[in-house]
N, C-alpha and C positions, 0 to 999 in steps of 0.2 A: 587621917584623911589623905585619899589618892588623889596630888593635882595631876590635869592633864593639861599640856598648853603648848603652842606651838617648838617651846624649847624640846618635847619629849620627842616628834617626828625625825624621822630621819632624812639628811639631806646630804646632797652630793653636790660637786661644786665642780661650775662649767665653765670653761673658757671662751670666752665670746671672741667671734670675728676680729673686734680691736684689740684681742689681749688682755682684755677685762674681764678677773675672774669672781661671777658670782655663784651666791649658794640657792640652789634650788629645792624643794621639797622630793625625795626618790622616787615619785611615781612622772616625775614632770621628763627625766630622760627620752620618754619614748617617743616624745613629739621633736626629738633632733635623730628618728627617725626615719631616712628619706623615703620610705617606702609606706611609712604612716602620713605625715605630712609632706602635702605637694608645693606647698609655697614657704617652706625654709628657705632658699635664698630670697625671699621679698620681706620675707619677717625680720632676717639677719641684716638687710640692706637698712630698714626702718631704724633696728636699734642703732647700727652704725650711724646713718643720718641723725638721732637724737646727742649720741653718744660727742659728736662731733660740733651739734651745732647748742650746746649746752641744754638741752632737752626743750628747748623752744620749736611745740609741734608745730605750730604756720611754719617754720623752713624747711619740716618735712612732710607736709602734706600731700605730696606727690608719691614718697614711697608708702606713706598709707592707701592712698586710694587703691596706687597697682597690688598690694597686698589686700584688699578688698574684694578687688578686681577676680587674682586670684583666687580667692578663697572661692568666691559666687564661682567661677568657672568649676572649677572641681566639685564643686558641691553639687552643682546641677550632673555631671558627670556621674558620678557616685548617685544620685540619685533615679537616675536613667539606668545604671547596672542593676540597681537593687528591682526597679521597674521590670527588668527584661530576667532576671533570674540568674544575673552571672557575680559568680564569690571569687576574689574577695570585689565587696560593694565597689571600694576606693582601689584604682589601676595601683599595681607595683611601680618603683620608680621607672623600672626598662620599659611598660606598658604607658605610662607618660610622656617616656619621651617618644616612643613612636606613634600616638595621638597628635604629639605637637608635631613631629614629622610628616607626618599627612594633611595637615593644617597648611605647613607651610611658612607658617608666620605664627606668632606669640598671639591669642588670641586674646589677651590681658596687657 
């Protein structure tokens, strides 16, 4: 009998922001992508805030919200590209930041 269980998956092991190295599943790399995901520094901010304030989320409920925040902004973004016909859906990180540049202000 063939078992399969999460020991069989392969994983890679990351270094978080504080120095705290965990093990991830191989496919999860590509979301420390910056050019895939646009709000890594709000995701990385959150775990630090848990990592710090002993994972009591009421102390960080504020870097949740702006990684909320976040997420809803690009989303709608990406959403409006795929609407208008331009690839890829989601801006590169340089096409980000020159959206926020013309913004002016963090709009999150």
């Amino acid at each position: 009998m063939k078992e399969t269980h999460a020991a069989n998956l392969n994983w890679v092991y990351v270094m978080l922001p504080s120095e705290k190295t965990i093990r991830i599943p191989l496919e999860m790399p590509r979301l420390r992508d910056p050019d895939i995901n646009p709000c890594m520094l709000e995701s990385d901010a959150s775990i630090r805030c848990l990592d710090a304030n002993n994972y009591d989320k009421e102390k960080c409920s504020t870097y949740f919200q702006k990684y909320k925040s976040c997420r809803k902004f690009w989303h709608s973004i990406m959403i409006q590209r795929r609407h208008d016909g331009v690839k890829p859906f989601m801006p590169t990180a340089a096409e980000r930041d020159e959206i926020l540049g013309e913004m002016g202000k963090m709009p999150y």
